[in-house]
C-alpha positions as CSV (number, residue, x, y, z in Angstrom):
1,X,80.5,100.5,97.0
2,X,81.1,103.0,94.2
3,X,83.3,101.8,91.8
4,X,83.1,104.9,89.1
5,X,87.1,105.4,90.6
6,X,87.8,102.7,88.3
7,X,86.7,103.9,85.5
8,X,83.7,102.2,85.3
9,X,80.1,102.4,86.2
10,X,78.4,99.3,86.0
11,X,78.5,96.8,88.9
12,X,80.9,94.8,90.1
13,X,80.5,91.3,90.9
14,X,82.8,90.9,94.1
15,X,82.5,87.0,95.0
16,X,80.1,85.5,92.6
17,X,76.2,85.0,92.4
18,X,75.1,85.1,95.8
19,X,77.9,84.3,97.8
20,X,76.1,86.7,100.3
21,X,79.7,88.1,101.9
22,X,79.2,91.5,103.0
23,X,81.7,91.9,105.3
24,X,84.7,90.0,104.6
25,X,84.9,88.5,108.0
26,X,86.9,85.5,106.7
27,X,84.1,82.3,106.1
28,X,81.4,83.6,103.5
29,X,83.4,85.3,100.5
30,X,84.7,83.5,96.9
31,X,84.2,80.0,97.0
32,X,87.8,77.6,95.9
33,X,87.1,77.0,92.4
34,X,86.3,80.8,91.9
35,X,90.0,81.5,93.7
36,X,91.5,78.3,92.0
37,X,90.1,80.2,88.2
38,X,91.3,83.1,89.2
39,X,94.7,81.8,90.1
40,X,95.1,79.2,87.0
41,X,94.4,82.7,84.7
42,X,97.0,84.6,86.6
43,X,99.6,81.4,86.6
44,X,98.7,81.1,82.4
45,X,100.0,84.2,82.0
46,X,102.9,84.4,84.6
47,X,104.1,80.9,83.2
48,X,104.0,82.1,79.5
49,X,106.2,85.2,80.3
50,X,108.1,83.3,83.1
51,X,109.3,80.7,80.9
52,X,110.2,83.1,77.7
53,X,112.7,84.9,80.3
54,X,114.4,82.3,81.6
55,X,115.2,80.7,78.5
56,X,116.0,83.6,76.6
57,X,118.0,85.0,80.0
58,X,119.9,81.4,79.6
59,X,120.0,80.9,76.1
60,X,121.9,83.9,75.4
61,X,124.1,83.0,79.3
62,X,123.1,86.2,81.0
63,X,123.7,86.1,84.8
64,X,121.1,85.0,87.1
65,X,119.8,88.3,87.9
66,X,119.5,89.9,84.7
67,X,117.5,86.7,83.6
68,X,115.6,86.2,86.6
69,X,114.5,90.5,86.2
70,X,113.6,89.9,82.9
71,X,111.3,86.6,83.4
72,X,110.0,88.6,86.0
73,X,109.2,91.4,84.2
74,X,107.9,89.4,81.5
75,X,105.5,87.4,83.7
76,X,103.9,90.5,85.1
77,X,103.6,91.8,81.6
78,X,102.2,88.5,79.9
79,X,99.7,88.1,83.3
80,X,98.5,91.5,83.1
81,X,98.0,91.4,79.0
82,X,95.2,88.2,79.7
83,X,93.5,90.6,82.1
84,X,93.8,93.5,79.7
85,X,92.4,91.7,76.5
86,X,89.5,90.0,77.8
87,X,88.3,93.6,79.5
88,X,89.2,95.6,76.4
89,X,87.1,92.8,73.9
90,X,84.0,93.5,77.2
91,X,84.1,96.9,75.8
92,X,86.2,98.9,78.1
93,X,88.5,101.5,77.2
94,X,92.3,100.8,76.6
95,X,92.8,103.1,80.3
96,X,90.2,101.8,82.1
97,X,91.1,98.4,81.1
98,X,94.9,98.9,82.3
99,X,93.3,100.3,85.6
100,X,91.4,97.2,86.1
101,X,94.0,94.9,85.2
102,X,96.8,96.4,87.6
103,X,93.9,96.1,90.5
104,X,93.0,92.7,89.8
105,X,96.5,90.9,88.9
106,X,99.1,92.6,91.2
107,X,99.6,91.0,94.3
108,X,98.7,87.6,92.6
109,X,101.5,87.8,90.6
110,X,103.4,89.8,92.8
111,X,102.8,86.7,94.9
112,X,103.0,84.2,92.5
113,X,106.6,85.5,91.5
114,X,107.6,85.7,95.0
115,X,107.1,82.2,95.7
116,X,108.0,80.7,92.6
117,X,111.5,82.5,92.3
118,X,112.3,81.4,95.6
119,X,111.4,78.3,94.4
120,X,113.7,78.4,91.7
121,X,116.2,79.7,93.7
122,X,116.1,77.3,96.7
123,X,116.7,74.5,94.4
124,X,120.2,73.3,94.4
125,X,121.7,73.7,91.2
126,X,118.5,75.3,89.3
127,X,120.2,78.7,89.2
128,X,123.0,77.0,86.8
129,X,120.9,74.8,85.1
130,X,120.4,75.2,81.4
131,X,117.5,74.6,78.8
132,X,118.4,71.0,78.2
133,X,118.8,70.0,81.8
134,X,115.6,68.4,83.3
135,X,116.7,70.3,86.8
136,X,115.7,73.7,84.7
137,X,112.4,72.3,83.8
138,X,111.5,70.7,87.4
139,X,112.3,73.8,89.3
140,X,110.4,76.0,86.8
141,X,107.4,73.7,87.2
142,X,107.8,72.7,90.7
143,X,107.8,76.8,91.6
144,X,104.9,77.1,89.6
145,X,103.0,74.2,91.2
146,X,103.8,75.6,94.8
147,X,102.9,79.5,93.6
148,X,99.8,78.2,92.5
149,X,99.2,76.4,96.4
150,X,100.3,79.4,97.9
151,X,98.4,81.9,95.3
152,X,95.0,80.2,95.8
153,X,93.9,81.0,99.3
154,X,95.7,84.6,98.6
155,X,93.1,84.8,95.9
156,X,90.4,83.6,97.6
157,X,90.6,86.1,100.6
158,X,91.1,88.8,98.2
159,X,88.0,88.0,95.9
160,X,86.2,87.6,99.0
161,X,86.5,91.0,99.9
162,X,85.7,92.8,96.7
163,X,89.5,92.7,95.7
164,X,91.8,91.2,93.2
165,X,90.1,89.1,90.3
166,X,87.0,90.6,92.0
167,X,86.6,93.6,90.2
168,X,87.3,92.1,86.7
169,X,84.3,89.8,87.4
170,X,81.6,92.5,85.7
171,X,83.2,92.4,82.6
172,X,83.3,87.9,82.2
């Protein structure tokens, strides 16, 4: 597969050192651990920016959906800046980087979000929880835990195939 649309033009490690998937046809592919790292970087930076929104949103008593927009904005902005600065210090440019960093983060945070805001949201009482209150903290966490459950076998399939956290795996 040529990967000179990404900016790019040396090889890309799709599903680690001999994994020997060619095909994607569902049991060769990433192995766990390679989808469980790739999902632990993505959650670092999700939580980081997750956490700042929510208790800035209710620390200054915005509504629910202005904070929830902003620690969702912030977790795909902290997630993709983890990506971004370990490809930039590989040597890639600051545009090729961004290129690589929206293919290999965005539906694992998009999912990760997803499932952790429902989380969040599904929790009696979370959504009026403040800082102080353990509830706030267990949701937040809880969501996180079960995105990462959720996130991990997304990942995998996704690596497997050449896809996701795959194509930043050159530049590790």
């Amino acid at each position: 597969m040529d990967h000179t649309e990404h900016g790019h033009s040396g090889p890309v490690h799709t599903t680690g050192h001999g994994s020997g998937d060619h095909g994607g046809h569902g049991h060769g592919g990433a192995s766990w651990g390679t989808a469980a790292k790739a999902t632990l970087h993505c959650l670092t930076g999700c939580a980081i920016g997750e956490i700042l929104g929510m208790a800035v949103g209710t620390a200054l008593l915005w509504g629910n959906v202005p904070t929830m927009v902003l620690a969702i904005a912030l977790a795909f902005l902290f997630g993709y800046s983890f990506t971004l600065f370990a490809v930039v210090r590989a040597g890639v440019s600051l545009k090729n980087a961004v290129r690589i960093a929206l293919a290999a983060d965005t539906v694992s945070i998009a999912v990760m979000e997803l499932v952790d805001n429902a989380v969040i949201a599904l929790t009696p009482g979370a959504m009026e929880a403040q800082l102080a209150d353990g509830l706030f903290w267990y949701a937040l966490l809880g969501g996180f835990a079960v995105a990462f459950v959720i996130t991990t076998p997304v990942n995998k399939w996704m690596i497997g195939r050449g896809k996701g956290h795959a194509v930043v795996h050159a530049y590790h």
